[in-house]
N, C-alpha and C positions, 0 to 999 in steps of 0.2 A: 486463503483456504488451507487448512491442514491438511498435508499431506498423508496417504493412509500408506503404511510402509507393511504391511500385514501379509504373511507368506499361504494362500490357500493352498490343499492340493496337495499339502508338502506330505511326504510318508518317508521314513528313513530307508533307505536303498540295503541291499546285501552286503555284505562283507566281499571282498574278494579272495575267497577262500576254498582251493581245489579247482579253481577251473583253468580250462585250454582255451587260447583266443588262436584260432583257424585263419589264416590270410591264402592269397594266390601264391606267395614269394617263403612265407616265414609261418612257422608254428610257436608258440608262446607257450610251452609248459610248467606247469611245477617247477621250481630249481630240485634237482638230487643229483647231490654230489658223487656219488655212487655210479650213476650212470652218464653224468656231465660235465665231471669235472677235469679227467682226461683229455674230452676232446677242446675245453674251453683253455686247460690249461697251453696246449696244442696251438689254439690259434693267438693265444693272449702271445707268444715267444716271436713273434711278428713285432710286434712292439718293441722296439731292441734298444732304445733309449730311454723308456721308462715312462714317458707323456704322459700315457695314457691314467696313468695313476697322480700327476702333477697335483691336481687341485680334490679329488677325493682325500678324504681321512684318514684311509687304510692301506696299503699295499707301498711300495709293489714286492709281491710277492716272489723269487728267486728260485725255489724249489718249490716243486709241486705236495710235497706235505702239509707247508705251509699255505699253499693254496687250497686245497682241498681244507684244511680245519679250518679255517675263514666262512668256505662257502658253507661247511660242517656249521657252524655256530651264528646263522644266519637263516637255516633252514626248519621250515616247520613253525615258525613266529606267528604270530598273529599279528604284526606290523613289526618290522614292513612287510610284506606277500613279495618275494621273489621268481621271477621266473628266468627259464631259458631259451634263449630266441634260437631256434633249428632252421636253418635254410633247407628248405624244401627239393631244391637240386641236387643234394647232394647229402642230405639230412646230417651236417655240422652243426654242432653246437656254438655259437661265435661270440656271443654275447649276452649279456644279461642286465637286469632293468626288473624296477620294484613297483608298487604301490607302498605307499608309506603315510605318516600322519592320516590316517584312515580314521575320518569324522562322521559316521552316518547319520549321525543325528541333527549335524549343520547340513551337511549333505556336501561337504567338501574332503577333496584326497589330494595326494600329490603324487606326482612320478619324479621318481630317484634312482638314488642308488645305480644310474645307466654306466655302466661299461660296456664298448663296443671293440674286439678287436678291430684291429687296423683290416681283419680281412671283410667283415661289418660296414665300416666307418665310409659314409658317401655312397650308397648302393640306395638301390631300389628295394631292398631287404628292410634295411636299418628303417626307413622311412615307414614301409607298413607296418613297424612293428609297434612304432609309436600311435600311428594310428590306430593300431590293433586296441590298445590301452585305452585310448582316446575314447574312442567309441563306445567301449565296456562297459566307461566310465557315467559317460552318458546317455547310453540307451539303461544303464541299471538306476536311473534318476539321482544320479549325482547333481550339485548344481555349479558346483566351482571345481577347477582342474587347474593343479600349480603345479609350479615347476621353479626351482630355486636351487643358486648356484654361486658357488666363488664368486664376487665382483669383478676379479681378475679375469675371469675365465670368458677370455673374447669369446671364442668360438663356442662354449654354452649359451653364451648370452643372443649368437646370432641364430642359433639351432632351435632357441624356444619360440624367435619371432617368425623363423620360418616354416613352424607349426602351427602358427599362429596363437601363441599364448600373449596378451601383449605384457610390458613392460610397469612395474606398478610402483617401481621403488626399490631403494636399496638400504635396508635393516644394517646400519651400522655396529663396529664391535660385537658381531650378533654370536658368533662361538670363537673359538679358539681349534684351531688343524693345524697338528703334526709341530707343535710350538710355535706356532703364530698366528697374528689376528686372522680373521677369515671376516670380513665385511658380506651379506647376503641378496645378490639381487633376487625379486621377485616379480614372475610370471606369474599370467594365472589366464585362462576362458574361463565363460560362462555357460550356461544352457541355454541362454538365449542367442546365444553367437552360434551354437554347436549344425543346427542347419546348416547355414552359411558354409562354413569351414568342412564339414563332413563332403559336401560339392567341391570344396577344392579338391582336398583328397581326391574323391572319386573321379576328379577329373586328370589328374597329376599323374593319379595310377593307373589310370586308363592303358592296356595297354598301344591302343592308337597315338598316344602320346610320345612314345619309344622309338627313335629310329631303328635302324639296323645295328648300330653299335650302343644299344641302349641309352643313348643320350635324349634327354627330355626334350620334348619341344617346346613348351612351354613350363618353366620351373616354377615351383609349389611359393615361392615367395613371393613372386609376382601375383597368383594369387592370392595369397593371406594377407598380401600388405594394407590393402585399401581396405579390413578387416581389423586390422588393429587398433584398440583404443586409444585415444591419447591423453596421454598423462595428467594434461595441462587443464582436461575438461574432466576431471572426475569431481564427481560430489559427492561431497560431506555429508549429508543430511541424515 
């Protein structure tokens, strides 16, 4: 019997363009370097050997001039869409994170472009804020949510599966960064996972989940894992 592979239903989704994504922990606004660059520049000086910029394209940036026209010439795009992630305790600016390759008419996007400083990196912050996206992404009927990274890049590669993006492949010779190959692995969800995974979340961030020294009781990859595709079974058709 032929298979009917025929998409009903389907409508092209919004752009992500001007809006704020509201969390318990994080606010996701606009990037403007005018009013965020400062404090981003601020927390990025944490990072004192430079990592953090290892497997990105760009940086790392030394003086804040040159940080600030980076974020200058970045802003206002219509892909990628840039935003600034604000800890809500303290309303810092820490990090930043994009939408990018923005499809509406496949109904696929991707998140990039993430820089966390080290004061970001592992928090209960960082994690809703990708959430934040996440969800955006898919309550605005998106149908696919990627995420792509250095091949090298261990700890990308373990951060997309602990979000539950699974594992799809690795696009060899795919660019060239900073004069050398760059090999691209590929994540991605779907909208029919997005229940599923949206329950993790909710359950991770729960604050019942939190000890008293904010340590989880149950960690977010324990539940994305029995969630993730496996490679071996995908079809062709």
């Amino acid at each position: 019997m032929k298979q009917d592979f025929s998409v009903e239903g389907f409508s092209a989704p919004q752009r992500p363009s001007g809006i704020t994504l509201h969390g318990q922990t994080v606010r996701l606004e606009p990037l403007d370097p005018d009013r965020h660059a400062p404090g981003l520049y601020e927390a990025n000086t944490a990072d004192t050997d430079d990592r953090n910029w290892a497997y990105l394209p760009y940086g790392p940036f030394h003086d804040f001039p040159s940080y600030k026209a980076w974020l200058e010439s970045e802003t206002g795009r219509e892909d990628p869409v840039f935003f600034t992630i604000i800890r809500l305790s303290d309303n810092r600016p820490l990090g930043v994170a994009s939408f990018l390759r923005i499809n509406p008419g496949d109904g696929s996007i991707e998140v990039g472009h993430i820089h966390f400083s080290p004061l970001l990196q592992r928090t209960i912050e960082a994690t809703e804020a990708m959430f934040l996206m996440m969800q955006w992404a898919f309550d605005s009927g998106y149908r696919r949510y990627e995420w792509k990274c250095h091949a090298l890049n261990v700890k990308s590669r373990a951060a997309a599966q602990r979000l539950g993006l699974s594992y799809e492949g690795v696009f060899r010779q795919a660019t060239i960064s900073k004069g050398r190959n760059r090999n691209t692995a590929w994540f991605a969800a779907i909208d029919s996972e997005w229940p599923a995974l949206r329950a993790c979340f909710e359950r991770y961030l729960s604050p019942d989940n939190f000890d008293s020294e904010n340590r989880p009781r149950v960690s977010l990859s324990s539940l994305t894992k029995p969630l993730l595709y496996k490679t071996d079974s995908l079809e062709f058709s």
